[in-house]
NUMARLO-155821 format. One record per residue (C-alpha): x, y, z; residue in one letter. Coordinates in nm, 3 decimals, always signed. Example, Ala and Ser with C-alpha at 12.3 -4.5 7.8 and 13.67 -1.06 7.14 Angstrom:
<sites>
        px        py        pz   code
    +1.230    -0.450    +0.780      a
    +1.367    -0.106    +0.714      s
</sites>
This chain:
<sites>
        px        py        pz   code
    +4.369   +22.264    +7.918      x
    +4.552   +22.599    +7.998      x
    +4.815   +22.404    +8.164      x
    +4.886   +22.225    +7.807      x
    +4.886   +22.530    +7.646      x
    +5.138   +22.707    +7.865      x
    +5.388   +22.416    +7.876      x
    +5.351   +22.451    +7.513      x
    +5.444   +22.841    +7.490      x
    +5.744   +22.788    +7.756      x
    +5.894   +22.456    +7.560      x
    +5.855   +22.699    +7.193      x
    +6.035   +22.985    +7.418      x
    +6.285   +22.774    +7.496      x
    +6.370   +22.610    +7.150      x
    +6.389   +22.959    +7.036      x
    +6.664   +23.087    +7.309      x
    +6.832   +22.822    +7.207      x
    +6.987   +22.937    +6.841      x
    +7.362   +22.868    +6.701      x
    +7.481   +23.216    +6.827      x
    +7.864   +23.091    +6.943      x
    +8.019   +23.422    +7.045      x
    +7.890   +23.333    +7.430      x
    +8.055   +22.958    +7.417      x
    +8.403   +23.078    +7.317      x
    +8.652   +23.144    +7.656      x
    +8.979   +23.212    +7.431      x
    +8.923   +23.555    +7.442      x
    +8.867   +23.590    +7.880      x
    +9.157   +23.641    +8.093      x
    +9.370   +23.365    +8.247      x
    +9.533   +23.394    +8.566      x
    +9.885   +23.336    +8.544      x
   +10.090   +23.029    +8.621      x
   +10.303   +23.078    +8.929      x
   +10.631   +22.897    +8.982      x
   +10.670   +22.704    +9.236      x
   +11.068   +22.669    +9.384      x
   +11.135   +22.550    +9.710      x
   +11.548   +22.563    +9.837      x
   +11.697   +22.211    +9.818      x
   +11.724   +22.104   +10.203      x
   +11.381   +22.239   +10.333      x
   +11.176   +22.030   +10.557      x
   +10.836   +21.987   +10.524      x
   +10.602   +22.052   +10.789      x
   +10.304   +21.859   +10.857      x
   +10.002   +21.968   +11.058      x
    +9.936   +21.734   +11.302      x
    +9.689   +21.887   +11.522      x
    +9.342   +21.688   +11.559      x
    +8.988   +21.821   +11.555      x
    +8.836   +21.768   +11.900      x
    +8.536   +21.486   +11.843      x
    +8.264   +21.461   +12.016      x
    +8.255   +21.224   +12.268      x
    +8.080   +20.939   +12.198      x
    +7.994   +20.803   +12.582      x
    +7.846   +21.082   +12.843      x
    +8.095   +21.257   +13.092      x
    +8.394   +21.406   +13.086      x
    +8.623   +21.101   +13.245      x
    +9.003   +21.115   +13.268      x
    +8.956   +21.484   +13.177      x
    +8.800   +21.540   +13.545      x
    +8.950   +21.421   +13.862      x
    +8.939   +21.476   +14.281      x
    +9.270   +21.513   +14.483      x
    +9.380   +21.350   +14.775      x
    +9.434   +21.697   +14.936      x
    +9.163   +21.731   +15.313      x
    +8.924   +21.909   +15.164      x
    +8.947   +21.728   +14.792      x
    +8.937   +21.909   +14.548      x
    +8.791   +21.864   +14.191      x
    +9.027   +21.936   +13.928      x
    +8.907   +21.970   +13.558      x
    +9.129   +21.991   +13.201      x
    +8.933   +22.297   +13.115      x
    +8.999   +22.700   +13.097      x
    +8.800   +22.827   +13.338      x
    +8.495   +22.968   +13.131      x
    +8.496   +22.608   +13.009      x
    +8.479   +22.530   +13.328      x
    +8.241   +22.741   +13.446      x
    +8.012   +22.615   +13.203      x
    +8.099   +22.267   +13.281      x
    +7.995   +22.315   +13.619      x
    +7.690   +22.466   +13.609      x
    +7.605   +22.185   +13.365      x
    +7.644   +21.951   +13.616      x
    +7.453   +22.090   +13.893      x
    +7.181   +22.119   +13.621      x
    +7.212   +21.784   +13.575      x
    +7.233   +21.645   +13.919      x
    +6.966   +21.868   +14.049      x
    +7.112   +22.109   +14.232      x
    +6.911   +22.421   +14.267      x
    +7.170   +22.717   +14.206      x
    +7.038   +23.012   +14.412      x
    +7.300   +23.282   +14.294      x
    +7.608   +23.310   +14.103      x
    +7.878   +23.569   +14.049      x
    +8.089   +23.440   +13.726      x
    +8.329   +23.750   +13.765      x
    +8.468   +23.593   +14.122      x
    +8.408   +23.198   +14.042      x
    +8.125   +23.155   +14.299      x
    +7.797   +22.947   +14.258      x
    +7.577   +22.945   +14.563      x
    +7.342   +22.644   +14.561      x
    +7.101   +22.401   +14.829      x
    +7.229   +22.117   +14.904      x
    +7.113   +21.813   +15.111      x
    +7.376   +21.553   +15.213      x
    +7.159   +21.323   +15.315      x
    +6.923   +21.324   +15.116      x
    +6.764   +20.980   +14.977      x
    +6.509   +20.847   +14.797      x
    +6.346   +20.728   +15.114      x
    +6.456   +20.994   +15.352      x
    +6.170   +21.282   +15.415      x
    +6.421   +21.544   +15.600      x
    +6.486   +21.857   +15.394      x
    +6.833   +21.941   +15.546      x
    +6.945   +22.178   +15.264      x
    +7.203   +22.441   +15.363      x
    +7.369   +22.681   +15.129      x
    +7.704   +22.600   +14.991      x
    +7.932   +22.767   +14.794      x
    +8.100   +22.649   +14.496      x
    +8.443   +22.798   +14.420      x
    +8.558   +22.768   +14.074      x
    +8.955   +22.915   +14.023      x
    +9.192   +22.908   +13.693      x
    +9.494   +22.686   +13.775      x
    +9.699   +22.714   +13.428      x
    +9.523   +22.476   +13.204      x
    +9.322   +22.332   +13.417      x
    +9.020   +22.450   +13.694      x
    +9.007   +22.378   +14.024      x
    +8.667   +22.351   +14.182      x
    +8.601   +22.347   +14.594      x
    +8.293   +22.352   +14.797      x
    +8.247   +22.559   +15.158      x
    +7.967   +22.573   +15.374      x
    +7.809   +22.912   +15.339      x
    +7.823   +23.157   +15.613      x
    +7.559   +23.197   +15.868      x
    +7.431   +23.508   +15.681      x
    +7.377   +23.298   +15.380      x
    +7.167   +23.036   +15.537      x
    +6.909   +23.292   +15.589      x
    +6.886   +23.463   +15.326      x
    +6.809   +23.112   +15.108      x
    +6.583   +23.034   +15.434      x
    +6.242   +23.232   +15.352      x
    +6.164   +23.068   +14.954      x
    +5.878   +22.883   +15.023      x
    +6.008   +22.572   +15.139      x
    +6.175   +22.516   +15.442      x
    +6.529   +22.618   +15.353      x
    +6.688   +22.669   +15.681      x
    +6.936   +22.416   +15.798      x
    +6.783   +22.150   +16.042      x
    +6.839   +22.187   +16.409      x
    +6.974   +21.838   +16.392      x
    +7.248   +21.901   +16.191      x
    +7.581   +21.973   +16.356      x
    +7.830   +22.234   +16.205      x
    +8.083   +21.894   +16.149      x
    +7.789   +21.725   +15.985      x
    +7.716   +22.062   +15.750      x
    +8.110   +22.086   +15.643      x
    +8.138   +21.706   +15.607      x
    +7.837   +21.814   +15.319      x
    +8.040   +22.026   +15.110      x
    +8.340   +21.670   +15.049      x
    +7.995   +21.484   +14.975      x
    +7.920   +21.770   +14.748      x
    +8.250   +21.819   +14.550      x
    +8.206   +21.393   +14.544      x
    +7.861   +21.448   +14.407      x
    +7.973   +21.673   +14.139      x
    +8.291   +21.406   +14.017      x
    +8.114   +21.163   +13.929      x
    +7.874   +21.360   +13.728      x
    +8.104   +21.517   +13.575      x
    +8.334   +21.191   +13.498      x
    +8.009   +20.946   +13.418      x
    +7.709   +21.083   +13.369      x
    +7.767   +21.427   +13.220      x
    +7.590   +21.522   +12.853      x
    +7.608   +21.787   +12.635      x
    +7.340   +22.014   +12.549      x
</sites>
């Protein structure tokens, strides 16, 4: 019953705000901004803005905007700055489950494991350290992939899991890693590549 009884008092408040007072409905009286003239010289062209608003992409990867070189080692070339880049990168190796053991962003370097032979049926843990290099190259980065020095192996060889380099692996078989690696990495980036 109260609930009647207040809708009651708010719809008489109402009515009653609401008298024939017009001195807050006329505008003749406010300020108007002036009217500017418009003149253009005779002979001027116009300029149209033609620049487009980057979309999203609507399929995953980066495609034509990534691609390797022919150059022994290749080389990974992306249509990025290289903070994009860098970004772009470490997206991938997210991605393609790469386990990043260090980075220094001020000199382009990611250090990560990396098996090259690794398979869904093989058992061997051959990871080795790599290093990713990532370098401006006007508009676009260039990414390349060493083998990491012998120093480097064993300091990523104590984590738990046996990190060290098998004693099966040659050093041709470790380098030939780092063109499977840089490989790995294309066509991630070009295919399978999504935004977060």
């Amino acid at each position: 019953m109260s609930v009647f009884f207040k809708s009651l008092l708010l719809a008489m408040l109402l009515v009653a705000c609401g008298g024939k007072d017009n001195r807050y409905r006329d505008t003749q009286m406010l300020e108007h901004p002036p009217a500017l003239a418009v003149s253009k010289p005779a002979g001027e062209l116009r300029v149209t803005d033609n620049s487009k608003v980057p979309r999203r992409r609507e399929k995953s990867g980066l495609g034509a905007d990534v691609y390797l070189t022919t150059s022994t080692p290749p080389q990974l070339k992306i249509k990025q700055p290289l903070d994009d880049a860098w970004s772009t990168l470490g997206l991938a190796l997210k991605q393609s489950k790469i386990e990043i053991t260090d980075r220094e962003h001020d000199k382009g370097l990611f250090y990560v494991l990396y098996d090259p032979e690794k398979s869904l049926f093989s058992r061997k843990n051959n990871e080795a350290v790599y290093v990713i290099t990532v370098e401006s190259d006007g508009a676009e980065s260039t990414i390349t992939a060493t083998l990491g020095s012998a120093a480097e192996q064993s300091s990523a060889g104590g984590r738990g899991k046996n990190r060290s380099a098998a004693k099966d692996n040659s050093a041709a078989q470790l380098a030939d890693g780092a063109e499977k690696l840089v490989k790995s990495l294309y066509e991630t980036m070009q295919n399978d590549l999504k935004e977060e």
